[in-house]
C-alpha positions in Angstrom: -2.8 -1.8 -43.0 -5.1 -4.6 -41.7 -2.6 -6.7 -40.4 -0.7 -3.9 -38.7 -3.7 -2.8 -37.0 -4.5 -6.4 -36.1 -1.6 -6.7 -34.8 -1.0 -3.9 -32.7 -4.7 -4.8 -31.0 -3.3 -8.5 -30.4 -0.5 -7.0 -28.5 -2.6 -4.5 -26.3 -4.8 -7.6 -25.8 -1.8 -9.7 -24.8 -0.1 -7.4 -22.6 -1.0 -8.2 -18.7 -3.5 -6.1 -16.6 -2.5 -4.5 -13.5 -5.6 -3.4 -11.3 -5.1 -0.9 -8.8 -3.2 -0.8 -5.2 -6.1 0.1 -2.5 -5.1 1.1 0.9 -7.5 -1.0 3.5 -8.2 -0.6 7.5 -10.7 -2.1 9.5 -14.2 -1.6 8.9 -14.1 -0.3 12.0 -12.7 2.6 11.4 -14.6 5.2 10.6 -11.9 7.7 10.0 -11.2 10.0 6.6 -7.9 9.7 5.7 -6.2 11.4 2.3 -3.1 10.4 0.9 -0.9 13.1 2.5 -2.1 11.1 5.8 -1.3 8.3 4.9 2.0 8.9 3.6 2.5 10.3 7.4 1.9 6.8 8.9 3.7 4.7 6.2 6.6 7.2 6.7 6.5 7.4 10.7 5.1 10.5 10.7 2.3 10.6 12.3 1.5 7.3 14.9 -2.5 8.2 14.8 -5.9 7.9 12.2 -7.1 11.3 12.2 -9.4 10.8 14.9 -6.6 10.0 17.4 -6.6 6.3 17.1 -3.4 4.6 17.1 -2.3 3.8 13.6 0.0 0.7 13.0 1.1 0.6 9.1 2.1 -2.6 7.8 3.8 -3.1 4.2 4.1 -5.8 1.8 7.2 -7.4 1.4 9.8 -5.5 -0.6 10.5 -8.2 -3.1 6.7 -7.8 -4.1 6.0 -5.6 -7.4 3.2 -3.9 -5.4 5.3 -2.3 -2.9 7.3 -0.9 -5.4 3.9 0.4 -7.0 3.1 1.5 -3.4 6.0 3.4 -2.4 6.4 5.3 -5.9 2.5 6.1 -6.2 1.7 6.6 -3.0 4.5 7.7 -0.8 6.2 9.5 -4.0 9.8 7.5 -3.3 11.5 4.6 -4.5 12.3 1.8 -2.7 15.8 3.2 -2.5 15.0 6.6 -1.5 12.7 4.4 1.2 15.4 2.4 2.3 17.9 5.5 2.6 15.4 7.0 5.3 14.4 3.9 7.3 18.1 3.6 7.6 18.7 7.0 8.8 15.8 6.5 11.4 16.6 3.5 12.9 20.5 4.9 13.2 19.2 8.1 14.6 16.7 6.1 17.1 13.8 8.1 15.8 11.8 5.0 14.2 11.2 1.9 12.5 9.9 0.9 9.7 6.8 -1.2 9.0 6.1 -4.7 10.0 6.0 -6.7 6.3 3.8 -9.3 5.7 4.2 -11.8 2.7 1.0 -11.4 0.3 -2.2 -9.6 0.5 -3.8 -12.7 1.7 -2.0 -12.3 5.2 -2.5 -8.8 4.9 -6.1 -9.1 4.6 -5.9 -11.3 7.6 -3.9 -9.1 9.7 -6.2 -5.6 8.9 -10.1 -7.5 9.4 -8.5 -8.8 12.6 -6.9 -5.6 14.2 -8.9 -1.8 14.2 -5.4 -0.5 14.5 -4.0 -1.8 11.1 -3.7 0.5 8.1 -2.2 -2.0 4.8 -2.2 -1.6 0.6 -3.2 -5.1 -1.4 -3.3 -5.3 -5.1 -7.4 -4.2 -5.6 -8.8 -7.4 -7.0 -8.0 -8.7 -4.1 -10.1 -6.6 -1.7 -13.1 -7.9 0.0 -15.5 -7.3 2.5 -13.6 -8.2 5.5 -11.6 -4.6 4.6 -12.7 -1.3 4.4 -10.8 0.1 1.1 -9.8 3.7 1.9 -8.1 4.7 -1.4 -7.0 3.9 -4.6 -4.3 4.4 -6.8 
């Protein structure tokens, strides 16, 4: 019974951690924004922050394990359900989807450096050069 037990706690101990995805903006921006708002901007919904400030969402590339985190925990579709609609509104000329940027380090870049920017990163890499809005 020992070494069962030992084991079994060897292999939670083994198995990788995955912190959190936080969605980040500017710390500028001193809007509140819930998850149903943001699933408006990521999905072209909605083109403003709550307080009327132009939005600009910006995703991490879809080969990364956190978008796929991003879009089933946050926008409640997979990346196949997500690629279905972008398809659909870029056919139908009623949007595009999301600039992509190729790690969190870029997109940490791009968000401290523009108000306008609304991004996800994986949360241990958050810092003080990003206001962390929500996590999931």
């Amino acid at each position: 019974m020992k070494k069962l037990l030992c084991s079994i706690l060897l292999s939670l101990l083994s198995m990788p951690l995955f912190a959190g995805v936080v969605v980040i903006v500017n710390p500028s921006n001193k809007d509140a924004i819930d998850q149903k708002s943001i699933e408006n901007i990521f999905l072209g919904k909605t083109k403003t922050f709550p307080g009327g400030v132009q939005a600009v969402p910006v995703n991490l590339d879809s080969a990364m394990p956190l978008r796929e985190t991003f879009d089933t925990k946050v926008l409640g579709k997979s990346s196949s359900q997500l690629k279905s609609y972008w398809s659909q509104k870029v056919f139908t000329g009623k949007g595009t989807p999301p600039k992509e940027v190729s790690s969190g380090a870029e997109m940490i870049k791009l968000v401290a450096s523009n108000p306008n920017i609304i991004g996800y990163i994986d949360s241990s890499e958050a810092n003080d050069s990003v206001k962390v809005i929500a996590e999931f």
